[in-house]
OpenMM code with the backbone's topology and positions (N, CA, C; nanometers):
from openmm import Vec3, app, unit

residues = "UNK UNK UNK UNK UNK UNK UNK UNK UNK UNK UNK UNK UNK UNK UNK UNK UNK UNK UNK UNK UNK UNK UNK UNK UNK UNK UNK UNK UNK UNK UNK UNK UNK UNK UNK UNK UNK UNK UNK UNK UNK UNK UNK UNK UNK UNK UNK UNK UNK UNK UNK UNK UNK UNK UNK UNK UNK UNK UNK UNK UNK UNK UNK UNK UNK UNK UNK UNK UNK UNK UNK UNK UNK UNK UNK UNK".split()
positions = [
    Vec3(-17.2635, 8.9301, 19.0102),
    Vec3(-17.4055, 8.9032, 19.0341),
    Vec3(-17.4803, 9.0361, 19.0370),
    Vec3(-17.6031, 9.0293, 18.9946),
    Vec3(-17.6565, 9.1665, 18.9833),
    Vec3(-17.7226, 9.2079, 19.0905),
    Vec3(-17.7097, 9.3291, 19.1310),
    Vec3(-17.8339, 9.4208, 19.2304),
    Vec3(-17.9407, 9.3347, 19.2004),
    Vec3(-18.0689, 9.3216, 19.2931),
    Vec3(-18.1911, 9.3105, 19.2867),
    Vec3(-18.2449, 9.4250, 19.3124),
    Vec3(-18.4031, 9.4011, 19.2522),
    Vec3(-18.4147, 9.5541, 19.2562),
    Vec3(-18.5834, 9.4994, 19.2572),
    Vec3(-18.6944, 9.6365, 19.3110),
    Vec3(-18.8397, 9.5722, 19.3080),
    Vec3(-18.9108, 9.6302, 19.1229),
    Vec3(-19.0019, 9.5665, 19.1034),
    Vec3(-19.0158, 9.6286, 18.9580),
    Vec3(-19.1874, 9.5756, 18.9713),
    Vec3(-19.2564, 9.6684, 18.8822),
    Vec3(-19.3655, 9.5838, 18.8517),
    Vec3(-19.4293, 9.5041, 18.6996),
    Vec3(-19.5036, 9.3814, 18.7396),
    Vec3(-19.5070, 9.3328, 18.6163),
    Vec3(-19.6526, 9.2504, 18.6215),
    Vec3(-19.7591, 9.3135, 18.5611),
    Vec3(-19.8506, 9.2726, 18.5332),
    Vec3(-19.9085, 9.2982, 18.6600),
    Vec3(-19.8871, 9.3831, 18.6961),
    Vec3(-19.9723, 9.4744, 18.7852),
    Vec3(-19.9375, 9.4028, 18.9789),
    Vec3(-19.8182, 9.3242, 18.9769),
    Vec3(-19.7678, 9.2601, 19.0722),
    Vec3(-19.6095, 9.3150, 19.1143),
    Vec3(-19.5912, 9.3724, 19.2346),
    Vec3(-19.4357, 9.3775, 19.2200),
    Vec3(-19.3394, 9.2401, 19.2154),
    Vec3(-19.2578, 9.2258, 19.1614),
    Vec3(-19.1374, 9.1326, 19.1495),
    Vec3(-19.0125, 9.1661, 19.1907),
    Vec3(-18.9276, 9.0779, 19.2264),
    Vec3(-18.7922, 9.1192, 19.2118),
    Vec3(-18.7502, 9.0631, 19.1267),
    Vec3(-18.6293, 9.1832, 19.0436),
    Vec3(-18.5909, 9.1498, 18.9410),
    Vec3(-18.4255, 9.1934, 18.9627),
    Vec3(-18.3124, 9.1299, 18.8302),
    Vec3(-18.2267, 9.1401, 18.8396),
    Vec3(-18.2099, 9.2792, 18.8046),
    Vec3(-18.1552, 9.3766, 18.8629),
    Vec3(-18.0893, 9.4778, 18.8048),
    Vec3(-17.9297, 9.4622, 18.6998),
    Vec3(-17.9780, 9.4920, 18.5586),
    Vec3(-17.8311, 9.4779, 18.4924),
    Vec3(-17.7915, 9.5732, 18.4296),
    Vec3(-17.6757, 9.5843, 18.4381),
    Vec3(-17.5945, 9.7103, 18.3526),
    Vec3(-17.5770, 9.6738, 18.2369),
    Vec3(-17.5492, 9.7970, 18.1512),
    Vec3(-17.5613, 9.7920, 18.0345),
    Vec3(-17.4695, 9.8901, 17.9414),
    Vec3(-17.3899, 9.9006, 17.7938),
    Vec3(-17.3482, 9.9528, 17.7867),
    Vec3(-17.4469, 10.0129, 17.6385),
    Vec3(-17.4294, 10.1498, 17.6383),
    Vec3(-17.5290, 10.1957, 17.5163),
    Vec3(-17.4278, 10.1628, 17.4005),
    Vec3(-17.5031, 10.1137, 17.2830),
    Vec3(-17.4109, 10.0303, 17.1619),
    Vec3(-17.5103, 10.1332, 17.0191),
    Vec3(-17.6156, 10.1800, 17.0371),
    Vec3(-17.6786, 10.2673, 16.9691),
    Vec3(-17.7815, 10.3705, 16.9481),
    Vec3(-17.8140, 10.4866, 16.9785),
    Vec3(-17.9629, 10.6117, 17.0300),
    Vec3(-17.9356, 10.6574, 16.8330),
    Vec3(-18.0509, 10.5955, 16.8218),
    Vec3(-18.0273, 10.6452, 16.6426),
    Vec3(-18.1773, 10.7352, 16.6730),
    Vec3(-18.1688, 10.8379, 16.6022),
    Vec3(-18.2915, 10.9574, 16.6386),
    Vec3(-18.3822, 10.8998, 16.5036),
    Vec3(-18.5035, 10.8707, 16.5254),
    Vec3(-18.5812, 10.9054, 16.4080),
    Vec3(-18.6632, 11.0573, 16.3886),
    Vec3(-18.6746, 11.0973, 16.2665),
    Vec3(-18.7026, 11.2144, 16.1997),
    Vec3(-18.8041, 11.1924, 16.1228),
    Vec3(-18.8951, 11.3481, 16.1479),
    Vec3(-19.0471, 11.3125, 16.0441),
    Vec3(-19.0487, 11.4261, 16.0333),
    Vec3(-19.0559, 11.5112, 15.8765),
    Vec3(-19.1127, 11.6277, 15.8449),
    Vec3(-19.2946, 11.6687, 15.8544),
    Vec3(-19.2831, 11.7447, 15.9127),
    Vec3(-19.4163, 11.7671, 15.9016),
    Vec3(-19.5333, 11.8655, 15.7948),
    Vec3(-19.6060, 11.9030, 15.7724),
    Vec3(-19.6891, 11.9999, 15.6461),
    Vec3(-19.6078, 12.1041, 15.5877),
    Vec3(-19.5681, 12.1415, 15.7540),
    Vec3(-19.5469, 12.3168, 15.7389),
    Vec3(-19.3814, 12.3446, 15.7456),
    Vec3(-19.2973, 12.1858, 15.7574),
    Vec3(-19.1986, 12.2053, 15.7025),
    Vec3(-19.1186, 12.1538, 15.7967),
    Vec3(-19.1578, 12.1369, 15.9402),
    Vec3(-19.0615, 12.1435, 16.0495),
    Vec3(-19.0370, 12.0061, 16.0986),
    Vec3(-18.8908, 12.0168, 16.1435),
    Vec3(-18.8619, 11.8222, 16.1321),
    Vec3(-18.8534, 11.7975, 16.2479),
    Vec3(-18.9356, 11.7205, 16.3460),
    Vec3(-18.9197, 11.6458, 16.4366),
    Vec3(-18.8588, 11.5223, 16.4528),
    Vec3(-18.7399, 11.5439, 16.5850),
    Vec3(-18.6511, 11.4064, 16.5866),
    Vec3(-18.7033, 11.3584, 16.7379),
    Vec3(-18.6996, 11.2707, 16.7176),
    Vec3(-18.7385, 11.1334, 16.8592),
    Vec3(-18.6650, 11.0816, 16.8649),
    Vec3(-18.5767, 11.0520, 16.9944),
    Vec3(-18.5026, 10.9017, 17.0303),
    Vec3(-18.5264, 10.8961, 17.1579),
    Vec3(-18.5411, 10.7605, 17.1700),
    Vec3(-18.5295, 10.7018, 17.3424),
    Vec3(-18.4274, 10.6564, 17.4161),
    Vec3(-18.4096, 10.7147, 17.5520),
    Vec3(-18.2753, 10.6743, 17.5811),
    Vec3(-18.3192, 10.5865, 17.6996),
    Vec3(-18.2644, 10.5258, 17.6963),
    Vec3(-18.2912, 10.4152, 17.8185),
    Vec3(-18.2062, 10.4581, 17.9548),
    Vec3(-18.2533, 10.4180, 18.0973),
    Vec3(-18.2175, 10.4739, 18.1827),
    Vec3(-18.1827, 10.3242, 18.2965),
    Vec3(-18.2462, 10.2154, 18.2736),
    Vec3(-18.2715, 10.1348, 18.3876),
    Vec3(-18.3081, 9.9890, 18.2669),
    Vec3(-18.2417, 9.8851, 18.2783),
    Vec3(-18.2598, 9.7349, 18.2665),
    Vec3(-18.2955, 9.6677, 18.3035),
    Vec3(-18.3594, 9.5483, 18.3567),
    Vec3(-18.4254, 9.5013, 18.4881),
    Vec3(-18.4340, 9.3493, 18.4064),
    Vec3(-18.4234, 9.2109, 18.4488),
    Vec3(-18.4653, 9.1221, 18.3895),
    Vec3(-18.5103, 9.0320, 18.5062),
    Vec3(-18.6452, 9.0010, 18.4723),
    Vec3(-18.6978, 8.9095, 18.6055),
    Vec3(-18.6986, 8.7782, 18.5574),
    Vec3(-18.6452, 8.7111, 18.6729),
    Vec3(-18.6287, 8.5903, 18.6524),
    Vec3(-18.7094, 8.4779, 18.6708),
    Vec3(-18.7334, 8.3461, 18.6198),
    Vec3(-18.7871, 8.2676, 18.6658),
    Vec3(-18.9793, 8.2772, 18.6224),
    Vec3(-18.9502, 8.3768, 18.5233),
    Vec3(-19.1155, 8.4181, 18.4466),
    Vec3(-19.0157, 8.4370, 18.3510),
    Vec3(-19.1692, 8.3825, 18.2396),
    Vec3(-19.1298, 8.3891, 18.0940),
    Vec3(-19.2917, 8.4356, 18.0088),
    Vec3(-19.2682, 8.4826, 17.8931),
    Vec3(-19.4235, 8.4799, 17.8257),
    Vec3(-19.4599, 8.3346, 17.7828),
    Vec3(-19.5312, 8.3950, 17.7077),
    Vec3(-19.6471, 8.3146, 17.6636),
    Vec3(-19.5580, 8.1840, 17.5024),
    Vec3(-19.4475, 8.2720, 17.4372),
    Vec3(-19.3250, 8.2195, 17.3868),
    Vec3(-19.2019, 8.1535, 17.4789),
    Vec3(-19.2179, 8.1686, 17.5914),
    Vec3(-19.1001, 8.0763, 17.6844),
    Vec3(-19.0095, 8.2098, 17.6632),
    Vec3(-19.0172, 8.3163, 17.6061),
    Vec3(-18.9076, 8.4808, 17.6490),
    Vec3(-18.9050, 8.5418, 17.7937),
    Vec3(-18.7898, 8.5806, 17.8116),
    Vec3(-18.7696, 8.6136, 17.9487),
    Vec3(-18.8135, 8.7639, 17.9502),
    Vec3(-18.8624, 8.7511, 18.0441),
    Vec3(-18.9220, 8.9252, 18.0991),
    Vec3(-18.8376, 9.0332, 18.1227),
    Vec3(-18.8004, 9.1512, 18.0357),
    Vec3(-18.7131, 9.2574, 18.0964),
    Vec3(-18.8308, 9.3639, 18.1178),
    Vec3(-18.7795, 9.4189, 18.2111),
    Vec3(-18.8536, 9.5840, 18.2333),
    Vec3(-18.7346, 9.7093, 18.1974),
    Vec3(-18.7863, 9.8037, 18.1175),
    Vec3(-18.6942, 9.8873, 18.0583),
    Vec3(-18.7201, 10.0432, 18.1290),
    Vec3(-18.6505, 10.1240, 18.1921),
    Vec3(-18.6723, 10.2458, 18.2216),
    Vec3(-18.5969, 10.3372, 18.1036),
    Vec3(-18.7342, 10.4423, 18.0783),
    Vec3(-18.6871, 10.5335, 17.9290),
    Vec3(-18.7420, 10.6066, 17.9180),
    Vec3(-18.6895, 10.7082, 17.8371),
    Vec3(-18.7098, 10.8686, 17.8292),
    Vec3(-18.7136, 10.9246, 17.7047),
    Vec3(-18.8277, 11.0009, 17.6269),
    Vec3(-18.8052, 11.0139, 17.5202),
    Vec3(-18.7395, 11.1823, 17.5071),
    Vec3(-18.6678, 11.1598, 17.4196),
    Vec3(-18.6163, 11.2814, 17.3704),
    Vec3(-18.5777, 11.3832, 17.2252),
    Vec3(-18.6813, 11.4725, 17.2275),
    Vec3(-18.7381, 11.5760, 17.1188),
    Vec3(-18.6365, 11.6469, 17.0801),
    Vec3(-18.6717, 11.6759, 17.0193),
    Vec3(-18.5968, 11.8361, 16.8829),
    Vec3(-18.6133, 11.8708, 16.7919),
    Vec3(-18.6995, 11.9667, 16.7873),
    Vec3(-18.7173, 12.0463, 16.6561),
    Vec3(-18.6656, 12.1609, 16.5666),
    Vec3(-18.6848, 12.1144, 16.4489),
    Vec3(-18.5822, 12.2480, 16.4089),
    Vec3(-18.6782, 12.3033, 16.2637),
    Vec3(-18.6886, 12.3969, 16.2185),
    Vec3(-18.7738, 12.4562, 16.1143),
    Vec3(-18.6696, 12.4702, 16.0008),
    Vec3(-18.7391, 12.3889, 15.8937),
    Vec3(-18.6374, 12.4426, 15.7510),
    Vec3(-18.7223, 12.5809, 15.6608),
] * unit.nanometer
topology = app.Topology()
chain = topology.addChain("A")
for resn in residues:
    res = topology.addResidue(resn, chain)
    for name in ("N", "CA", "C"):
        topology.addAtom(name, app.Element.getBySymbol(name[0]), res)
C-alpha cells in the first residue's frame, strides 16, 4: 500500500498516493542553435503522486509529478 502524502491540485491540498517508480527511460533532447552550440534537455523526475478518487474532465486519474530539468551544453 502506498505512503500518503499532501500534494496540491487545483489550487486545493489533497492527499494523494505516494508511488514508487522505476526509471524505464531520460532520453535527452538536443537543439543546435545559430552560432553552433547544442543544447541538451532532459527531465528527470523525482516524486509520483496519484490522487485518488478525482478524475478529469475525460474520467483520467490525476497524477502530480515532481521534476527537474537538466542542461548541457557543448560548442561544436
Amino acid at each position: 500500500m502506498p505512503n500518503k502524502i499532501n500534494v496540491i491540485h487545483e489550487g486545493n491540498q489533497v492527499e494523494a498516493d505516494d508511488l514508487s517508480f522505476d526509471v524505464v527511460k531520460e532520453a535527452w533532447n538536443e537543439y543546435r542553435t545559430e552560432d553552433g552550440t547544442i543544447v541538451r534537455i532532459k527531465i528527470v523526475v523525482s516524486n509520483i503522486a496519484k490522487i485518488p478518487d478525482i478524475t478529469d474532465n475525460a474520467g483520467n486519474p490525476i497524477y502530480v509529478v515532481k521534476s527537474s530539468n537538466v542542461v548541457g551544453i557543448s560548442k561544436t
